[in-house]
N, C-alpha and C positions, 0 to 999 in steps of 0.2 A: 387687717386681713390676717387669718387664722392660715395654723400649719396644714389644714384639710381643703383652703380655699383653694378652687383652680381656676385658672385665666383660659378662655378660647379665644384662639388666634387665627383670624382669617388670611388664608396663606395669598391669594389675593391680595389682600389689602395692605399685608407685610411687604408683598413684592412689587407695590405701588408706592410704597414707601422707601422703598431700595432703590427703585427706580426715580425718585422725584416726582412719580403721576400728580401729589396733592399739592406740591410747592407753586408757590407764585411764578407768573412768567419769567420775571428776570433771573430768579435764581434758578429756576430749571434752565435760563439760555448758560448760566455759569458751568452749570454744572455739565453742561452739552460743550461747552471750550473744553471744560478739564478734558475730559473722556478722546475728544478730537486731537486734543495736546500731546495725551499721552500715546493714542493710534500713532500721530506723527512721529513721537521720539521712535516707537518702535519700529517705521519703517524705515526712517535715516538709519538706526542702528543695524539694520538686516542689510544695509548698500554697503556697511565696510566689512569686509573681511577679518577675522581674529587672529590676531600678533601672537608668535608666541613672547613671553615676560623675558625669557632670556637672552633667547637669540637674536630677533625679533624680525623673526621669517614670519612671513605672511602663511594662510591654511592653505593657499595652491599650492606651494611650492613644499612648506613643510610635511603636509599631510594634515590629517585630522589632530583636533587639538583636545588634550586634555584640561577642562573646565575644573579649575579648584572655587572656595568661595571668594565673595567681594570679588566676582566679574574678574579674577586671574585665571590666564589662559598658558599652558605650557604645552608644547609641542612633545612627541614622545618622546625622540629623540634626547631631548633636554632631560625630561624624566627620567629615562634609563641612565642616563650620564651621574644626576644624581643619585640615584639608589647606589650605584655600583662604586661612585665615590664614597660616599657615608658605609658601605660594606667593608670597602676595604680600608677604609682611616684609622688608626689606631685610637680615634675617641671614644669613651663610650658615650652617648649623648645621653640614656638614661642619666647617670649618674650624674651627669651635667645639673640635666632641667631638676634633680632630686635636691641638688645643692645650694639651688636658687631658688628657693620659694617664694612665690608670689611674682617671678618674672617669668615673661612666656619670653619661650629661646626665639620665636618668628610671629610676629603679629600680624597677621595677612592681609585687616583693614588697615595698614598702613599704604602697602601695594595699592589698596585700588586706584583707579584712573592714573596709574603712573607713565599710559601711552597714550597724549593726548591725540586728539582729534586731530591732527593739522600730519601725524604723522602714519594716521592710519589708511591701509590702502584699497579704494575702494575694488569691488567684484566686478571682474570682466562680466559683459550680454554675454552668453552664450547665444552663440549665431546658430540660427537655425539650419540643419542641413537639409539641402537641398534632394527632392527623390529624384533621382531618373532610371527614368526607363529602358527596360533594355532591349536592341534592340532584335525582333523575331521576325520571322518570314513572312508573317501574316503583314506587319509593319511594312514592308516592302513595297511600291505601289510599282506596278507594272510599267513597264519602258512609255507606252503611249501616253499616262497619265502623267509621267515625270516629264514629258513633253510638253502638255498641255499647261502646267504650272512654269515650264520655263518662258513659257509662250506670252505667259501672263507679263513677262517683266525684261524679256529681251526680245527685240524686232529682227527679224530677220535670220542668218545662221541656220538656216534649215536642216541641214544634212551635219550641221558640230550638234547641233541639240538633240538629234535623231542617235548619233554614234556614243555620245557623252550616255545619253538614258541607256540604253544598253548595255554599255559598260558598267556603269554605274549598277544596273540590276544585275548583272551576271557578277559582278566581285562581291555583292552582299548575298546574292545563293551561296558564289563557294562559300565566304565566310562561316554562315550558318548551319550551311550542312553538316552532315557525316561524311565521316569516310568510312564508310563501313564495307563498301564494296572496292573499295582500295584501290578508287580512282581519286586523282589528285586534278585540281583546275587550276589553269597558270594564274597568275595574276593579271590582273586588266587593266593594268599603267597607261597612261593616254599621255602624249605629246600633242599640245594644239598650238598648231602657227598661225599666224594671223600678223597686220600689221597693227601698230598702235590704235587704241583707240576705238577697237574693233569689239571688243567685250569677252577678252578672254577671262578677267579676273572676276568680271559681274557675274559671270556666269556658273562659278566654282563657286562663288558666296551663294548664289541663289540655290544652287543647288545645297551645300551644305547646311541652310538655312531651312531647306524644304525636308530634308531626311532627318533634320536634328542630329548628327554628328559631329563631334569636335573638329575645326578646321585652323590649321594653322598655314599662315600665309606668310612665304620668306623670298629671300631677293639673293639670286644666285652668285650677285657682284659680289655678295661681302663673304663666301665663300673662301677659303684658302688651307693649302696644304695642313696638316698639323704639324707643329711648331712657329710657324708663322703668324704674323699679327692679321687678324679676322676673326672673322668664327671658325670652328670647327665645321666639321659635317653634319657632326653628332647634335648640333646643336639644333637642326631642324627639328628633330625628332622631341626635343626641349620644350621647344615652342609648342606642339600638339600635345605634351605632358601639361603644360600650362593652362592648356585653352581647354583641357578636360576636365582642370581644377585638380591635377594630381591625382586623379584616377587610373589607374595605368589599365585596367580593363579594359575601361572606356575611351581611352586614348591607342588601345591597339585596335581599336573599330574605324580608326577617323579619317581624313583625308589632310596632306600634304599638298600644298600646293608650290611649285619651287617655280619663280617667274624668270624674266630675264633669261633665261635657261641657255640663249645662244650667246650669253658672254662669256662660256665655260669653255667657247667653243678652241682646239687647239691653234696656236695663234701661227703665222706663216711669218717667212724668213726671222721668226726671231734667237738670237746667239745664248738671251742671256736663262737663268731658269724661270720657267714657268710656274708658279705656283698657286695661281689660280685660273689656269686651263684645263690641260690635260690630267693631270695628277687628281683635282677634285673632280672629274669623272670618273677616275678611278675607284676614289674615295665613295665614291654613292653606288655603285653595284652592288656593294654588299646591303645596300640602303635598299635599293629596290626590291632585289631579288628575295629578300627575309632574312633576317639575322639577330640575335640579341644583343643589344648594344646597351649599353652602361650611360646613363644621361644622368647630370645632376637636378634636384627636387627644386624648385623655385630658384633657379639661376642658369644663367646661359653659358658658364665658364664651369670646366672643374676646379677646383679647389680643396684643400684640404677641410677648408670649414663649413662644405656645404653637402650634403649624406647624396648617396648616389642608388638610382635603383634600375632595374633592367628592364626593358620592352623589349619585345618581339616586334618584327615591323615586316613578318610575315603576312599578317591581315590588315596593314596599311596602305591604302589607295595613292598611289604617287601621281599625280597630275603635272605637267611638265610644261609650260609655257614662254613663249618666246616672241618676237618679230623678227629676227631672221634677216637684218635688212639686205644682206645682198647674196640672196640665196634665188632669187627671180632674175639675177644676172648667170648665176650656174646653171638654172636651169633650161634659161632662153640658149645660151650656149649646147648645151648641149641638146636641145632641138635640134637647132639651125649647124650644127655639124650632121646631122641625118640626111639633111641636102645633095641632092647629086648636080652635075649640069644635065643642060637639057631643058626639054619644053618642060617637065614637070617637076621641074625644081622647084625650090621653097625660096621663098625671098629673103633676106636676110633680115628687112624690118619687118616679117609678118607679125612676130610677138612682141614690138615697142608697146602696143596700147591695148593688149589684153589685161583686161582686169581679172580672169581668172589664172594668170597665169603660177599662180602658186600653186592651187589643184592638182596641176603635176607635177607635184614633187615625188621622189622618190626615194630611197635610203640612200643608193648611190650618190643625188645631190648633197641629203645631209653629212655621210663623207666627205666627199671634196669640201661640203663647207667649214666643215674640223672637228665631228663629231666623231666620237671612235665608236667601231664597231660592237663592241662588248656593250657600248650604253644605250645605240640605239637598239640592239635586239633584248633590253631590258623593258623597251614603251614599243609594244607591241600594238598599240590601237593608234596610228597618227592619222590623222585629219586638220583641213585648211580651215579659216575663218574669210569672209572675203571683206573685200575694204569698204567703205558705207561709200553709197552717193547720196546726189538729193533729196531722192525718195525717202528712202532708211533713216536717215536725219530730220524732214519732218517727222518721221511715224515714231522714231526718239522722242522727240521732242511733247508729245501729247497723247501719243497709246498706252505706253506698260502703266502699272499697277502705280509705279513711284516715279511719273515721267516727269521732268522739268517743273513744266509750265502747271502741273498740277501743286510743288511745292513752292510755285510760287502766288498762286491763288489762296492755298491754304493762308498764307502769312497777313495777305493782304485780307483774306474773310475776317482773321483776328481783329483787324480794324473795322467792320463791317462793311467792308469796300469791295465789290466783284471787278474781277481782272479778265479781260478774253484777247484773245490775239486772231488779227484777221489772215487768212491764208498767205494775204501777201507779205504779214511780217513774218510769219514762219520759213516762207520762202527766202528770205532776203537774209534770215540767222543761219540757215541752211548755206547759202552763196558765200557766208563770210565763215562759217566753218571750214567750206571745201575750200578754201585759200588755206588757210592756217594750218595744213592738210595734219593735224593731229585725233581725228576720227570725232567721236561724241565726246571727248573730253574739253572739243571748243566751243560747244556749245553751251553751256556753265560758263564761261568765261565772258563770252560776248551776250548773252542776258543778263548777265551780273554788271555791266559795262553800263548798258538802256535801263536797267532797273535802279539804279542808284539815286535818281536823281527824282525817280517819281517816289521811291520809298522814303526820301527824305523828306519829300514835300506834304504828300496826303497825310501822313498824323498831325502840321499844322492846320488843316482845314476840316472841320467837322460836318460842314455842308457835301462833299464828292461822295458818290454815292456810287459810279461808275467810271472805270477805264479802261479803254482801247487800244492796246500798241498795232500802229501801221505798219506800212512798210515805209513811208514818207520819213516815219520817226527812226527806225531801223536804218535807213539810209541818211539823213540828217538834212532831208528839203524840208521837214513839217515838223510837228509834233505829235505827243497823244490824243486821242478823243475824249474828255472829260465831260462827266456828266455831272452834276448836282443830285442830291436827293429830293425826292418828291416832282422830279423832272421825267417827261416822258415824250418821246418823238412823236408826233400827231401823224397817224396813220396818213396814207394819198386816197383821194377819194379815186 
């Protein structure tokens, strides 16, 4: 070939040849490892973060790293420290490397991989943050509607669920509002009595559940003075900083729920100090009423090692709940002293067996029972819960949205098994609840009691197809109705 000859190169065919297009299968499967080999080294190497050489802080923590060659990493930090050293040393390094010919004063491929693998630290996920929404008037659903969705999931409380929606809608108007006409709206604090069992706390989740606002849920026993061993007061307000994920925006929108509430209450003939009575009522005025209060960031205690930031708990919902238990003895008394003699006297046992007798409660009872007057005129909305019978405990048991006997069908469908309970066993869990006189929290217990013994059984047997809980089995003359698969009861002619 001459110095004038030229070659055409099909770029194509070159880039089929770069590729392996024309090679045999096994050497294009080799040369498809290498390529896959090398993807992989490169993505392991992107999981660990860059050390720097000297220090050997990691790129979080040091900042960004300056890349020298042979894969050396030095942090700035280190870098400025050297230049500023080598500035100020009296050597001169020229003259050094000038005197030394033929040796290099730093050979940098000696460095490389001098931080193995085993000590390098790999890259936090970054966790994705969450949006939320905030929340606006429009968001708001009118009092009837917020009825209608509590309706879905508690039975009964007609007139707590009625008061609650109200409330609830009027404390997210003011929140929202303006004040541009320089009216101010009190707050709408709610105290709910009820006795155990009754659904004061179902009620404040469901609700909080339905509005999507942060809800923190606290127990007013473990309350106590500050300096004393408990919590703080401050530390409610904690728990709603928590539950908001450290949003503190979003955590002055939220709702408090403080239960137990009548064990705060001031205690009688007692000598010695009180510091988890009277004094932590105190202590929550400034709680109610609105005030900036200083809470620590992810802890319930302050501390020096835990950063502290401030809420307003002006536009926070205090919810106050209690049972009260012998607050239906104040009140029956002071009835039955309204008695005169004479034909149209009041008897003294008219009010042993009223069930509504908490209904008339009044603040005056709440006094006498040791509440002081500064806290209760902070829960401006109080209303009763009444106590379940029969009735109410089956409609427990098998109406709301998450009732009972529904989560315990779901468990059993997992095994392809249907579960139904006849009137008369619901009637007879109903009878052994009203003994145990602890509201709908006995009724969980005493189906959990009957249920153990068929949930242990039916995963041994692949053939049951159906089960029946009685009232025979509920009361302990009989058992359940068990059916087989592919079994069916022949109609009566």
């Amino acid at each position: 070939m001459s110095d004038y000859d030229f070659t055409i190169i099909d770029f194509d065919e070159k880039e089929s040849q770069d590729t392996g297009a024309d090679l045999p299968e096994e050497e294009k499967q080799e040369v498809q490892e290498v390529v896959t080999a090398e993807e992989t080294d490169d993505e392991k190497e992107e999981e660990y973060e860059k050390v720097c050489f000297i220090c050997r802080r990691p790129e979080s923590k040091a900042g960004k790293m300056i890349e020298l060659p042979n894969n050396i990493t030095v942090c700035q930090d280190c870098m400025q420290k050297s230049f500023d050293a080598m500035n100020n040393a009296p050597i001169d390094f020229s003259k050094m490397m000038g005197n030394m010919p033929g040796i290099q004063f730093l050979n940098l491929s000696d460095l490389e991989n001098t931080v193995p693998k085993r000590q390098k630290i790999k890259k936090k996920k970054q966790t994705e943050e969450k949006k939320v929404k905030k929340l606006t008037l429009k968001d708001i659903p009118a009092p009837h509607k917020i009825k209608a969705q509590l309706d879905d999931y508690v039975v009964g409380q007609e007139y707590a669920k009625k008061a609650m929606s109200v409330a609830v809608y009027n404390h997210y108007k003011r929140v929202l509002s303006d004040n541009a006409d320089h009216i101010e709206i009190e707050k709408s604090n709610m105290l709910m009595i009820g006795p155990t069992g009754s659904g004061k706390t179902y009620l404040v989740k469901t609700l909080a559940k339905l509005l999507d606002v942060p809800l923190a849920i606290t127990d007013a026993t473990s309350l106590t003075e500050a300096g004393y061993i408990g919590d703080d007061i401050e530390s409610v307000v904690s728990k709603l900083l928590a539950a908001a994920d450290n949003d503190v925006e979003r955590a002055e929108q939220g709702i408090i729920f403080v239960d137990e509430i009548d064990k705060i209450a001031k205690k009688r003939n007692s000598s010695q100090r009180d510091v988890s009575g009277e004094s932590v009522q105190q202590g929550m005025l400034k709680l109610l009423e609105g005030s900036e209060v200083e809470v620590p960031v992810g802890a319930n205690s302050k501390n020096a090692m835990v950063p502290l930031t401030t809420v307003n708990t002006k536009n926070i919902l205090f919810i106050c709940g209690g049972a009260f238990p012998d607050l239906e003895g104040i009140i029956k008394e002071r009835l039955t002293n309204k008695a005169s003699m004479g034909f149209n006297a009041e008897l003294k046992d008219k009010y042993d067996n009223d069930k509504d007798l908490l209904s008339k409660v009044t603040v005056e009872d709440l006094r006498t029972f040791g509440m002081i007057p500064e806290f209760i005129g902070r829960l401006p909305i109080i209303f009763t819960l009444k106590g379940l019978d029969k009735d109410m405990l089956v409609q427990i048991l098998k109406e709301p949205k998450n009732a009972i006997l529904k989560q315990y069908q779901k468990l059993l469908a997992l095994d392809e098994v249907k579960l139904d309970f006849d009137e008369g066993a619901l009637e007879a869990i109903a009878e052994k609840a009203m003994e145990k006189d602890t509201g709908a929290r006995a009724l969980r217990a005493i189906i959990e009691e009957f249920m153990l013994d068929i949930m242990y059984e039916i995963p041994k047997d692949d053939n049951i197809g159906e089960v029946t809980i009685t009232r025979a089995y509920i009361e302990g003359t009989g058992g359940p109705l068990i059916q087989l698969r592919g079994q069916s009861v022949p109609l009566l002619s």
